[in-house]
Every structure is written in structure tokens, then in C-alpha cells.
Phi, psi and omega in degrees: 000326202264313141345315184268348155282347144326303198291304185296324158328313190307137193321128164240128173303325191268349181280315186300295182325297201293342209273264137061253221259004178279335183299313185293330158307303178295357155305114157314287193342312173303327218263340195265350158281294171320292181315330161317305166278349196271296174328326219261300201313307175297331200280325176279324176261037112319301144337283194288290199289032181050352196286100193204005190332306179282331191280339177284318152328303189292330179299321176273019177271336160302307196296297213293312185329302206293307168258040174046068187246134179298116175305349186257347197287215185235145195248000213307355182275349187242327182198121236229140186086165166230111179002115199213020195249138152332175187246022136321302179310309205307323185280291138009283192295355202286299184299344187265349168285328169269359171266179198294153188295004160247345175285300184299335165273010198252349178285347183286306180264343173294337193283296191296332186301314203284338177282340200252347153293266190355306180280299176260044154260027188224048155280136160309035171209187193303156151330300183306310184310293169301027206224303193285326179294329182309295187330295192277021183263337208311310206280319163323293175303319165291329171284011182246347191267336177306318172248061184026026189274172171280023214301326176282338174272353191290282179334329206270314183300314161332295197273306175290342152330270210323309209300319185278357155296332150303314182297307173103065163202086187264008174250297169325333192301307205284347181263334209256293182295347184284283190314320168308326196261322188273334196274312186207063171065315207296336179288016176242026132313319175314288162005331179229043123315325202319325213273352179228042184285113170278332177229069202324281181290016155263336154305271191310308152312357162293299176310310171310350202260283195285357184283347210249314184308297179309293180323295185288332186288296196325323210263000181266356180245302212234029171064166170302327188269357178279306183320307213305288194311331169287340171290308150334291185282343186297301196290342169269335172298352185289286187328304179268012170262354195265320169328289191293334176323310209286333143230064160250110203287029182257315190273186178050047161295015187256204208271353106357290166273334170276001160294320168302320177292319169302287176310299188075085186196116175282308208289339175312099175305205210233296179323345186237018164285278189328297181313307191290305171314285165357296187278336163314305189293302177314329200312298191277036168265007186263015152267072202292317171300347207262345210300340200263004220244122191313290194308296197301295163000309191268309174317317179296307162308339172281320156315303159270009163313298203275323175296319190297329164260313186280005174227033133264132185309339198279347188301144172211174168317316167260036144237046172281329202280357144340289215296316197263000154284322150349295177287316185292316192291313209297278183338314181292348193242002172303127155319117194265147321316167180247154194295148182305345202251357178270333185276332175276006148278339188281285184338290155349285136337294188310283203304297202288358173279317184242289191268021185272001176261009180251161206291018190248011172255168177268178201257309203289319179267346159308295204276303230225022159202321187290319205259290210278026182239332210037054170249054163281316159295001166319282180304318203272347150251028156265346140329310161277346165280322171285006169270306193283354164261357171273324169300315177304315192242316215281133194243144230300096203259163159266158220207117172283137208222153160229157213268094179324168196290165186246124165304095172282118185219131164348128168260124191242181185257356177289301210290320181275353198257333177279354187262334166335000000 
């Protein structure tokens, strides 16, 4: 007996090795490669295939600022589609616009990969717990990067608001949501962070601070009076991209368009879709005992992830990685182990959501029922109907947590005069 505790005591050369590499997995970094490299990798073969269309939009949006060239117009000699970003992005785009002409796309898309890692790892939960939301974002993030878009830095503005209101660096928040809002609307979801805010009138003069900033710096590059008249075209170019979504079959990937698609009726407005998510998303702010509790929290943010895609007409295929950042918080933020009907909604989600645009879906139900239904927005929104009934009923668990990355962000004489 005493021989065999002997034995077993003894050093195993093969548990270290195991010990190792387990560590080594719970590290972010590797994932953060992987995304890196995913960039890179699509980027080059963009390259080679000329596809490269939405980054020549964005790239001239700079070039035309600079020479008061109007921004919403049509372009066809440089690019086909048009310009819909604020004209802030114009100011944005300037550094990836001086650099040299193959560098500035592979930095355009590593710059988004590294904004929308960066924002969740600055989540309250494990390493492993963030390691698995990256996984399940992955296939998204590759159909966003594939057209060069901003879905991921959107998504990214979105998490980091919610992270830093946790930290109670609400002047910061208010800058992630500000920004969000002048480049492409969507960062004014942030906004009902607001209810878990220590400091409400530091919040909102934080906004008032940068809504007055963001606005007036474009004009200080490209004059004032060109900004003022680009905000004027921006807002008709909005109006009539809201037109055309509904008949397009690219856009309007939402739970909106897929009633429409289903029907087969274009004229069905938005509004009473809109209207109804909305109060849906409110209800369970009516739990007021609920506000400090880690878990509601994270549910709230996984809400508006996903409300931010299905009730917008502008939703398309790449702008799911929003949705499906959404979905990963959501799961993750979940009482461990997770219940069997939880774990076959995330799978749901995953297949018919995500991986219905890979060779690992049939080909036959891609074409002639997911894309001309858009019911690539199905899972996600049952997904958000089970995010607003665990926020509703669901009652306060402990959670395994980790302390977020910690956001080192300047102290300016900006940061004193609203805190003042």
C-alpha cells in the first residue's frame, strides 16, 4: 500500500506537459492570432482578386473631404455603391489613407480584428469564457472581413461603452458611444447603458461633451462649412438607403425583412416591428433590484448586440458579427454548466445562422430558403426572445468572473473640464 503511494506521488513528466499546454490555451493570445492571421490571410486574396470595393469607399472618403468633393455622391470611375458613413469617418479614415497602397488594407482590417478582440476582453469573465466568445464570432468576423467592413469595430464600440461603465469611466463610455453614433448610427444603442451608470450626470455631460466635440473636429480639417452641408447630404443619403434596403436583396437582413420576404409584401413598414423590439428590450429594465447583478448585465449587452441588427432595414450578412457577438455573451454569461435547451440554441444559432454560409450546410437550403427569406435572422431572434425572458424571470446566480483587462486611457484637461 505504501509502495503504491509512493509510486503515484511521484513527478509525471506527462500531467506537466498537460498542465502546459492547458495554460497555455487559456491565454487570449493565441485567438488573437488566429484572427490576425485570418486577416491577413483574406486580405491578400482580395488582393489578387481586385475585390476590394467597400475599403475604396471608405478610403476616398478622406480623399474627397480634403478636396470638398461631396461624399454621398456616385463615383463610378473609383467604385460602384456608395458612401453611407458619417462624416466623421472621413476624419478616421485619414491615417489608413497615407499609408502606402497595399498596407493600409492589410492595416484596415488587422485595426478591426484587434478593436473587437480588445473590447471583449475587457468583459467581467474568464479567459476561456472570452477565448470561446472570439470562437463563436469567428465565422462572422470572417464574412465582415471578406468585404472590408466596419461591423467589427461597430460591435467593438458597442461592448466597450457597456465595459467602461462598469469601470465608472463614463466619460470614456460616452466617447465609444458618441463615435458609434456619428460614424454609422449604431453606437446610439449605447445609450441605455445609461440605467447601470454610478454616475448619471457625469454621464450625460460626458455626452454632451463629445457630441459638441465629435461634431465640430471634422471641421477643423475640411472647414466648417463643407462638414455642416455633409451632415444635410448624409441624412438624405440615409433616408434613401432606408428606401432601397427593403428592395434589396442583399440588405434587410432583419426580423422586418424577413416578414417581408415570408409574405412576400415590400410595403409592410418597419415601424411597428421597431416599435414592439423596443418595448420588448425595455421590459425588463423594470427590474430595478436587478441593476448591480453581473449576469443581468451581460444579458443586457448581449440585447442590445442583437436588437441593434434585427431591427435595423440596413442589416445584411456582414453585419451579423454584432449579432453574434451577442449570442457569445449571451451563452457565456449563462449559469455553468448550461441547461441542455441552452446549449441546443447556441448549436442553432451557430448552424443555421453562421455556418449556413459554409460547405457544411446543404447548398440546396442556403439558396432557396435561408438567403431569399433572410432567415439567417431566425436564430438570432430566438435568441433575444430567451435573452428578454431570462432578464425578466431569471434570478440572481453567481457566475465565474474575471477582473476585465484593465483600459489605460489618458487623463486630459478635456476629461477635467466635464468632470469638473
Amino acid at each position: 500500500m505504501v509502495g503504491s503511494i509512493n509510486l503515484f506521488s511521484k513527478p509525471n513528466p506527462r500531467a506537466k506537459h498537460f498542465a502546459t499546454t492547458k495554460d497555455l490555451l487559456l491565454k487570449q493570445y493565441p485567438v488573437l492570432i488566429l484572427w490576425i492571421a485570418i486577416a491577413v490571410f483574406i486580405t491578400h486574396g482580395r488582393l489578387n482578386a481586385h475585390a476590394i470595393n467597400n475599403y475604396l469607399i471608405f478610403k476616398n472618403t478622406f480623399t474627397h473631404a480634403i478636396n470638398h468633393i461631396n461624399l454621398y455622391g456616385e463615383y463610378k470611375n473609383l467604385y460602384y455603391d456608395s458612401n453611407y458613413y458619417g462624416p466623421l469617418f472621413s476624419l478616421i479614415m485619414a491615417p489608413f489613407s497615407l499609408l502606402g497602397n497595399v498596407l493600409q488594407l492589410y492595416a484596415w482590417q488587422v485595426f478591426n480584428v484587434c478593436l473587437l478582440f480588445f473590447a471583449i476582453q475587457q468583459l467581467p469573465l474568464s479567459t476561456t469564457h472570452k477565448n470561446i466568445i472570439c470562437l463563436i464570432c469567428t465565422q462572422e468576423l470572417y464574412t465582415s472581413l471578406i468585404e472590408f467592413q466596419t461591423n467589427g469595430a461597430m460591435a467593438a464600440l458597442i461592448i466597450l461603452s457597456w465595459a467602461l461603465i462598469q469601470k465608472r469611466n463614463d466619460f470614456w463610455a460616452a466617447f465609444c458611444i458618441v463615435v458609434g453614433l456619428y460614424v454609422k448610427l449604431y453606437g446610439i444603442v449605447g445609450i441605455a447603458f445609461f440605467f447601470f451608470s454610478g454616475q448619471k450626470l457625469k454621464f450625460m455631460a460626458s455626452m454632451a461633451f463629445w457630441a459638441v466635440v465629435l461634431f465640430v473636429l471634422p471641421m477643423a480639417f475640411f472647414s466648417p462649412q463643407f462638414i455642416l452641408h455633409s451632415y444635410a447630404d448624409w441624412y438624405n443619403a440615409l433616408v434613401s438607403k432606408n428606401g432601397m434596403n427593403q428592395t434589396s436583396p442583399y440588405q434587410d437582413v432583419s426580423l422586418a425583412g424577413m416578414v417581408r420576404r415570408i409574405v412576400n409584401d415590400k410595403t409592410l413598414p418597419s415601424l411597428p416591428f421597431i416599435a414592439g423590439g423596443m418595448l420588448l428590450m425595455a421590459l425588463p429594465y423594470v427590474r430595478i433590484s436587478r441593476y448591480k447583478d453581473q449576469s443581468f448585465r451581460l444579458l443586457s449587452l448581449s440585447s442590445i448586440l442583437l436588437f441593434t441588427v434585427l431591427f435595423s432595414s440596413g442589416s445584411e450578412l456582414v453585419t451579423y458579427i454584432i449579432a453574434f457577438a451577442g449570442i457569445g455573451i449571451w451563452f457565456m454569461s449563462l449559469e455553468k454548466p448550461a441547461k441542455r435547451f441552452e446549449l441546443a440554441l447556441l448549436i442553432f444559432a451557430i448552424y443555421f445562422g453562421s455556418l449556413f454560409a459554409t460547405d457544411l450546410f446543404p447548398k440546396l437550403w442556403r439558396e432557396q430558403l435561408i438567403k431569399p427569406y433572410a432567415l439567417k435572422a431566425l436564430p438570432c431572434l430566438v435568441v433575444w426572445l430567451m435573452v428578454i425572458y431570462q432578464m425578466l424571470f431569471k434570478r440572481t446566480v453567481s457566475m465565474p468572473s474575471q477582473k476585465p483587462v484593465s483600459i489605460s486611457l489618458p487623463s486630459t484637461e478635456l476629461k477635467d473640464l466635464v468632470t469638473a
